[in-house]
C-alpha positions as CSV (number, residue, x, y, z in Angstrom):
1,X,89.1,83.1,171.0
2,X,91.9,83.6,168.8
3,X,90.7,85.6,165.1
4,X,91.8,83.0,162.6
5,X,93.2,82.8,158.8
6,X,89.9,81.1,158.5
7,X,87.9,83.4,159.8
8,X,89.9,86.6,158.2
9,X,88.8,85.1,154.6
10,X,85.1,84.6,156.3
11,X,84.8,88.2,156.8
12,X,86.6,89.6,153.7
13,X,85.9,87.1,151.2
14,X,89.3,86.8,149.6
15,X,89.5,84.2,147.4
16,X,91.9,81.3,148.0
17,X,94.7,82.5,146.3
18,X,95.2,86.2,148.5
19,X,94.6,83.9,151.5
20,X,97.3,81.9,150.9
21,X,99.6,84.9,150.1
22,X,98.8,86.3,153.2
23,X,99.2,83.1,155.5
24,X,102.9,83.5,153.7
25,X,102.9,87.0,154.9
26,X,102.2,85.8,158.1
27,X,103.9,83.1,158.2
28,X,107.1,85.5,157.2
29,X,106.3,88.5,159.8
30,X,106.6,85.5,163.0
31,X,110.0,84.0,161.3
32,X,111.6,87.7,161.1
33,X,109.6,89.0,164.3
34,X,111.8,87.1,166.4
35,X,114.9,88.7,165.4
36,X,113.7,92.0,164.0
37,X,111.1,93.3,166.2
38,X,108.4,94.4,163.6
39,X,105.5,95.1,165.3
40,X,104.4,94.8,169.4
41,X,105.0,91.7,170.5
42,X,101.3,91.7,172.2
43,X,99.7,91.8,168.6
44,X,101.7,89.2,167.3
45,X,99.1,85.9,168.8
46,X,96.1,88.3,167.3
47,X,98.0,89.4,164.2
48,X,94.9,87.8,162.1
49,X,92.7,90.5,163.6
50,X,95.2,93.5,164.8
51,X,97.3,93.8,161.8
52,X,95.7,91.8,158.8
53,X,91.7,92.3,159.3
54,X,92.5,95.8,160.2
55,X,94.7,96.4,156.8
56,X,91.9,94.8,155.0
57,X,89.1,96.6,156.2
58,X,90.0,99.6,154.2
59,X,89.3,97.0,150.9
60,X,86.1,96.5,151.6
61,X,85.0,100.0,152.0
62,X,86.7,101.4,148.8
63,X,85.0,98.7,147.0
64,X,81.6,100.2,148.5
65,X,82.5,103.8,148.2
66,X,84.5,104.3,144.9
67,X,82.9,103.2,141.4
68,X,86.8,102.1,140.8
69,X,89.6,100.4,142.6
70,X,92.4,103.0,143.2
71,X,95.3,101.8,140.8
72,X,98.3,103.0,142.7
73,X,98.4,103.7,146.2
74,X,101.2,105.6,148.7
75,X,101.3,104.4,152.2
76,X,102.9,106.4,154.8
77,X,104.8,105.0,157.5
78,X,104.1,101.7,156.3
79,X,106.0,99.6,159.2
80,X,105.8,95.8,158.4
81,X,103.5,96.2,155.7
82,X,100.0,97.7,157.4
83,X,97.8,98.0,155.4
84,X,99.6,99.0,151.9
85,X,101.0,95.2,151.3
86,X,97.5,93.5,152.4
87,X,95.9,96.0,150.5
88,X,98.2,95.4,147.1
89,X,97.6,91.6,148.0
90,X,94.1,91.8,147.7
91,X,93.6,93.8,144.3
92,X,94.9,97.5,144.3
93,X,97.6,97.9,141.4
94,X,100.5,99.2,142.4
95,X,101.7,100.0,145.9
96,X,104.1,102.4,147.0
97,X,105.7,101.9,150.9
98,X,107.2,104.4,152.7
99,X,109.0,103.9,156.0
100,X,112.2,105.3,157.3
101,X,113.4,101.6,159.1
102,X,115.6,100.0,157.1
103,X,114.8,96.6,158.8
104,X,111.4,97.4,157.7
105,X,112.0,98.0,154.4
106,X,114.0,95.0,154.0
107,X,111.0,93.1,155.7
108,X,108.1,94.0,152.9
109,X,110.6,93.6,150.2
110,X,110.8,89.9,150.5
111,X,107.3,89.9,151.9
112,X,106.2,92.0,147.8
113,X,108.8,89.7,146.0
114,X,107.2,85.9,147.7
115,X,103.5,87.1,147.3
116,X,104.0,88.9,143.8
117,X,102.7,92.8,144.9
118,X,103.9,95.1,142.7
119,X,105.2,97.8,145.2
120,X,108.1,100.4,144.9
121,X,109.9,100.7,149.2
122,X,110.7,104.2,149.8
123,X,113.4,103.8,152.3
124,X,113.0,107.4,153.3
125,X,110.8,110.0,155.5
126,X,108.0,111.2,153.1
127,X,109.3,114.7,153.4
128,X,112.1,113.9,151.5
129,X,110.2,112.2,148.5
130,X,110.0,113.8,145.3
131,X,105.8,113.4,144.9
132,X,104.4,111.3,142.0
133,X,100.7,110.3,140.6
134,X,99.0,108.9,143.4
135,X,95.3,108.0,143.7
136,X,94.8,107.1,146.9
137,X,97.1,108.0,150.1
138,X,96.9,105.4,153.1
139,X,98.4,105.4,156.4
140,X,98.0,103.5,159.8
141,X,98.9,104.7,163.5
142,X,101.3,106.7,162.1
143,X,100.9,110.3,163.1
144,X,97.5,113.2,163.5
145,X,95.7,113.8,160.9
146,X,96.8,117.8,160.1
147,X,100.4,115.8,160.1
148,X,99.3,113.6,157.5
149,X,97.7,116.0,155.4
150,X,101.1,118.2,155.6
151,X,103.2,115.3,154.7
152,X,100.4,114.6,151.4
153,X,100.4,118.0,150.6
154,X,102.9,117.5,147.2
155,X,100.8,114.8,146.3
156,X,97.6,116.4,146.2
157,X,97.8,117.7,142.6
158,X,95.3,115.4,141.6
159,X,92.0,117.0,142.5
160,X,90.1,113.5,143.2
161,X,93.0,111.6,145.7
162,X,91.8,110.3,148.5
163,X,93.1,109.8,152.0
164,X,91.8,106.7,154.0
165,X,93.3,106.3,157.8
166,X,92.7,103.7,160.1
167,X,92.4,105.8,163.5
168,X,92.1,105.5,167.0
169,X,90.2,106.7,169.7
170,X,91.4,110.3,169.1
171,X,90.2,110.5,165.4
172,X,87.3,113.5,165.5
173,X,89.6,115.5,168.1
174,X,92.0,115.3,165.3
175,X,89.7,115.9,162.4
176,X,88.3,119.4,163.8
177,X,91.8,120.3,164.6
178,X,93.2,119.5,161.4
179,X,89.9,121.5,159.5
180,X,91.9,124.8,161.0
181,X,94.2,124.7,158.3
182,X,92.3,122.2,156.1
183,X,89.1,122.3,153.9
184,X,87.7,118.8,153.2
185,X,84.9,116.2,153.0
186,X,85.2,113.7,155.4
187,X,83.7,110.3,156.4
188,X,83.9,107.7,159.0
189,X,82.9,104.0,159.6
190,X,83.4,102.3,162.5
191,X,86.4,100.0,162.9
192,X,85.9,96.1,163.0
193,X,88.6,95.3,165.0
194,X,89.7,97.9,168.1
195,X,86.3,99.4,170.0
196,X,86.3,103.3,169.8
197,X,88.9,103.1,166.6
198,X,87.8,104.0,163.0
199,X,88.3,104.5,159.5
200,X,88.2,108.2,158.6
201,X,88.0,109.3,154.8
202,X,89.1,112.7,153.6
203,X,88.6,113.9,149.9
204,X,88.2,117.6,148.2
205,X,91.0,118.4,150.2
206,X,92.5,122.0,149.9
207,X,94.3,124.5,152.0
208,X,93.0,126.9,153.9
């Protein structure tokens, strides 16, 4: 059976209000989907659980883990939106995107202006951004870990940022390669919506 809206706000306990922004996203990502190729095509009949539940899982752990919600947030490689829009729908402050597709880019910016997140598109590879205060660094199937903590380096000034990825099977093959070069406290919890997948958590994080 199909994961619904329904049962999205079951298991996240978003109030009315972020549901119905989201169904808008939703509703949004099938209307340009057809033209603009956002995500895989298989995902899209399952987008409630592949792409939205998956986004939103993050929420729910950073509520249980951190004594405060992170006020502004980078995602890397950002795509259609995965997870930094669900995540700025459902409370975090300020969201910055980055993603190199300009299709993409166009695609969240009416997505952030219909459900009112208040999110900056960086239409541009993360190298090339001049780093900024960040709290909290995101990203989802975007690239290994040791490649994420590279690209996150500039932004690390601030001793208590946070990186939370959403991971597949491969995630502790690329945690003990990325500790070569890396010292870091790390975390996982099992993903809710691919088998074998998980959310990984990385803070302290310094340079060998």
């Amino acid at each position: 059976m199909i994961f619904s809206a329904a049962q999205f706000q079951k298991e996240t306990n978003v109030s009315r209000e972020t549901l119905d922004k989201l169904v808008e996203y939703s509703e949004l990502l099938i209307k340009w989907q057809k033209a603009k190729n956002l995500v895989s095509n298989s995902t899209l009949d399952d987008m409630w659980l592949r792409h939205f539940y998956d986004s939103a899982q993050i929420y729910n752990h950073l509520e249980k883990v951190l004594a405060t919600m992170p006020q502004t947030l980078l995602d890397i490689g950002s795509g259609a939106g995965f997870p930094g829009l669900v995540l700025g729908a459902m409370g975090v402050n300020k969201v910055h995107m980055v993603e190199s597709n300009g299709k993409k880019c166009s695609f969240m910016s009416q997505v952030a202006r219909m459900i009112g997140v208040d999110t900056t598109i960086h239409n541009e590879r993360i190298e090339k951004i001049t780093p900024f205060d960040v709290d909290l660094i995101t990203s989802r199937a975007c690239a290994k870990i040791s490649q994420l903590l590279e690209w996150s380096e500039p932004f690390l000034k601030n001793p208590k940022i946070e990186l939370w990825l959403l991971k597949g099977q491969t995630a502790e093959e690329e945690l003990t390669e990325a500790q070569t070069y890396w010292t870091m406290k790390s975390s996982s919890f099992e993903s809710k919506t691919e088998k074998g997948a998980s959310i990984i958590r990385l803070w302290d994080i310094k340079r060998k």
